[in-house]
N, C-alpha and C positions, 0 to 999 in steps of 0.2 A: 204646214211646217210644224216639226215638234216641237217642244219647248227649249232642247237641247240648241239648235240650229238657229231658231228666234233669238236663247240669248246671245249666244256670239253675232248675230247678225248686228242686235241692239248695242252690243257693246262696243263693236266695229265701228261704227256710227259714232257710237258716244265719244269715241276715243278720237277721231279722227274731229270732230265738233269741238273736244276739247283742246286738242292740237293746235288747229283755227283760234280760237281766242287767244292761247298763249302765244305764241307769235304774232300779235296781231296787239296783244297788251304791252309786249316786250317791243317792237316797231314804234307803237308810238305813245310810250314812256308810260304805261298804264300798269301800276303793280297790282291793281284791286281785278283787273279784266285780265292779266296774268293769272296771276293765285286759282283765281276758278275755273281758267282752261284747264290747268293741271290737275287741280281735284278731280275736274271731269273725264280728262284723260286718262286718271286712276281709274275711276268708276269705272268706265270701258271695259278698261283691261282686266277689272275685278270681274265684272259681269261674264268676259268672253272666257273666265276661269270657273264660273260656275257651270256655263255650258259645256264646259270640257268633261266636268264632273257629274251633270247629269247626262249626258254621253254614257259616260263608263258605270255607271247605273241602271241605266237605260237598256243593256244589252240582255 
């Protein structure tokens, strides 16, 4: 797997892992197990935009 495709894989992950805690913080009154779903969910979605960018690098 390239690095391009690994990170959108990882950040796919991450994002949907962060997903999971935010609703899962928010469900049962947790603002601290909130807050880091979301961060995490950011990172994800930062990561699967790096990959897009070594993609178009890449070719």
């Amino acid at each position: 797997m390239n690095s391009s495709t690994e990170d959108k894989a990882k950040g796919t992950i991450k994002e949907a892992v962060g997903t999971v805690k935010e609703k899962t913080g928010e469900a049962i009154g947790n603002p601290d197990l909130r807050d880091r779903g979301t961060a995490e969910k950011v990172e994800g979605k930062v990561q699967q935009k790096v990959g897009d960018v070594k993609k178009v690098f890449d070719q």
